[in-house]
N, C-alpha and C positions, 0 to 999 in steps of 0.2 A: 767749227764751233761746237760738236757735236761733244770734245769733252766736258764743256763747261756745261752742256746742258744733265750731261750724265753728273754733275755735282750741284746739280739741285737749283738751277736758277730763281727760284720762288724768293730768295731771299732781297733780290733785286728787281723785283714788281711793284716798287712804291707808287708810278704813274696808273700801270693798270689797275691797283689793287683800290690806289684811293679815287680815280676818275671814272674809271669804267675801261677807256681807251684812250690812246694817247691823242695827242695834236697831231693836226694835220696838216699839208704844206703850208707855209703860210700863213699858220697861225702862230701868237707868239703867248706866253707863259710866263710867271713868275714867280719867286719862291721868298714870300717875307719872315724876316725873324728879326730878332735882337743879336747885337754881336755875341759871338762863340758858342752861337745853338746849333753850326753845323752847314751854313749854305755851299761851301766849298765841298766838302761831304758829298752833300745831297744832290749839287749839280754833279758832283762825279757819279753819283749811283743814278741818276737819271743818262745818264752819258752811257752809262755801262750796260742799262738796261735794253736800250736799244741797239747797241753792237752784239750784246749776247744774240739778239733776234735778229742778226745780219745788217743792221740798218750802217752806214755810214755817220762818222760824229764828226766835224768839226769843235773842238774845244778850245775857246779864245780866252786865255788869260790876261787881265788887264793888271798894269804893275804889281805883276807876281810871275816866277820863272816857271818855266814849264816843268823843270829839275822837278819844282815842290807838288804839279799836279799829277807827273809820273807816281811819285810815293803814294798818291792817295788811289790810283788805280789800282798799285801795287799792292796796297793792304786792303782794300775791298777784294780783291782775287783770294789775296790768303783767308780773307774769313769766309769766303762764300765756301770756297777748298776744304777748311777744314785741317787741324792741326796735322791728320796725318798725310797731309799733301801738298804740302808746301813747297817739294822740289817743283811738283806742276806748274808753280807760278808765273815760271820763264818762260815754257814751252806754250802757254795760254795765251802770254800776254804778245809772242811772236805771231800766234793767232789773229788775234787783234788790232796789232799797229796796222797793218796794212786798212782797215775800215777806219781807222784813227787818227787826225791831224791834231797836233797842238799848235797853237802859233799865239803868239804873244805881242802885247805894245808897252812896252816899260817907258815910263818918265812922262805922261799922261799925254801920249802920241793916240792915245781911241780916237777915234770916230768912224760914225756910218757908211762916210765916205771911202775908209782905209778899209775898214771891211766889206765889201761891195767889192771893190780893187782885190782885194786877198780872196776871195771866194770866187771872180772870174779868173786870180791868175792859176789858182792849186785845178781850174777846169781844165785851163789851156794849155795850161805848162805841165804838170801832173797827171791828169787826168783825173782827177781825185773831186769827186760829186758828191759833196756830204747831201743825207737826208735829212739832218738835224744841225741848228748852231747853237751849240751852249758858250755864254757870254760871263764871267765871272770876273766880279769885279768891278762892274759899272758904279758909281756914286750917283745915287739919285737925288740925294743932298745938291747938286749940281748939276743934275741933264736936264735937259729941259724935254717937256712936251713933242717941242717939234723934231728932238733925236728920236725917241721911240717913235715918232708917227714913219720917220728916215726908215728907221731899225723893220718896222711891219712891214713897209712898202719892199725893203729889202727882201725879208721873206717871203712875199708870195712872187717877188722878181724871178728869184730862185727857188722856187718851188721846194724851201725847206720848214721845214719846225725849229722856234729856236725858244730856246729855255732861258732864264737870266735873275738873279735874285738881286732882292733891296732890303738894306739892315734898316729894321726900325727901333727908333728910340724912344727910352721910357717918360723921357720926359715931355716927348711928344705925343698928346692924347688924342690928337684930332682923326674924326671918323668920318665917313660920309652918312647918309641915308641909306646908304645902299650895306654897311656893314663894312668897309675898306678900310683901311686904316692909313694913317701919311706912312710912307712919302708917292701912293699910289691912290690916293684919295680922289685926284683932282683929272686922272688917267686912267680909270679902270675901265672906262670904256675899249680902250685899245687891245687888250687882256681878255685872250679867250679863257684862259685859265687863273687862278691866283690863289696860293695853295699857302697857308701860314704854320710854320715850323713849330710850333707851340712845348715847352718841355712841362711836362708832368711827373712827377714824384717815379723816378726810376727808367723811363722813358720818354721819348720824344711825339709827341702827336703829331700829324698828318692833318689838318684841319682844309675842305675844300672849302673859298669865299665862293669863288665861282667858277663855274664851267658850263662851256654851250647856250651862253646869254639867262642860265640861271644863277642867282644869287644867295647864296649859303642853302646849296639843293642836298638833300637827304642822303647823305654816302656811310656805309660802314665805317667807322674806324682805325686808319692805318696807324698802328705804331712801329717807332726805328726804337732799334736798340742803341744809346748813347754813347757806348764803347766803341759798336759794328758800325752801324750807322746803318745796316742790315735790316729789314722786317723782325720785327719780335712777333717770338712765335707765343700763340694764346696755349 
């Protein structure tokens, strides 16, 4: 991994840059937006952040091919790289798969239970021990309470970190007391982290609700660049 860190990794620190430190086994995350502000993005650039740093990634895409979440590795490589190095792409991203799984459930086969089953089979059969599960794709329009209670109990089963985004919509305004917003309103207790995509005139904000049982706690500023999906540099 030591090329990619020689090309400047900083540009893929949106968890440390806007929490402090990332999650820890077992605890689980989420990334709220409006549709096409980026959570497919963002889960890959949080996926990627941690492999640059040797972590293992399990990436589960829920009715979406794994084809379309290669591309987004692919062009987060090229822009962290850098236009004049772009042949590197390949040779980086050989680096990588091996800390790397994608696996997918097309025709809305999700559940807790299949992933549970897919995470002890890549142990036993593979050998393959992610330290993180990124979940993309879930409808929270439709999960219920008692999946993500599944999904937690999952992660500290497995002594991983898992990541997961919910699109929110406009016309839905409801909040909690706590500052939440639907469709994570009525759940944010289960949520070590809850991180909202926000876009701002040329950029995308980084907004923490919560982390480490505080609620909208005092953190710098993280902006992505809406082309890169990268840190914007100040």
């Amino acid at each position: 991994m030591h090329d990619v860190h020689r090309a400047d990794p900083q540009p893929v620190e949106m968890i440390r840059g806007s929490m402090g430190k990332p999650l820890s086994p077992g605890e689980i995350g989420i990334l709220l937006a409006f549709a096409g502000v980026g959570k497919t993005a963002c889960l890959t650039h949080i996926a990627l952040e941690n492999l640059i740093h040797g972590f293992p990634v399990l990436h589960v895409c829920i009715d979406e091919t794994p084809e379309k979440i290669k591309i987004w590795y692919q062009e987060l490589l090229r822009n962290i790289l850098g236009p004049g190095h772009h042949r590197d792409v390949p040779r980086i991203q050989q680096q990588i798969e091996p800390l790397r799984f994608i696996h997918a459930y097309l025709h809305h086969t999700f559940s807790p239970g299949k992933l549970d089953q897919s995470v002890r089979n890549l142990r036993d059969q593979a050998n393959f021990q992610p330290a993180m599960v990124v979940l993309d794709g879930l409808d929270f329009d439709r999960i219920s309470r008692t999946s993500v209670e599944e999904l937690k109990e999952l992660a500290g089963k497995h002594g991983v970190s898992m990541w997961m985004s919910a699109r929110m919509h406009r016309h839905m305004s409801t909040t909690n007391a706590r500052g939440i917003p639907y469709p994570c309103h009525e759940m944010d207790g289960l949520f070590e982290a809850i991180l909202l995509l926000e876009p701002v005139p040329d950029v995308i904000q980084v907004k923490v609700l919560k982390h480490e049982g505080q609620y909208l706690p005092q953190r710098p500023a993280v902006l992505l660049n809406p082309q890169t999906y990268l840190l914007q540099r100040r």
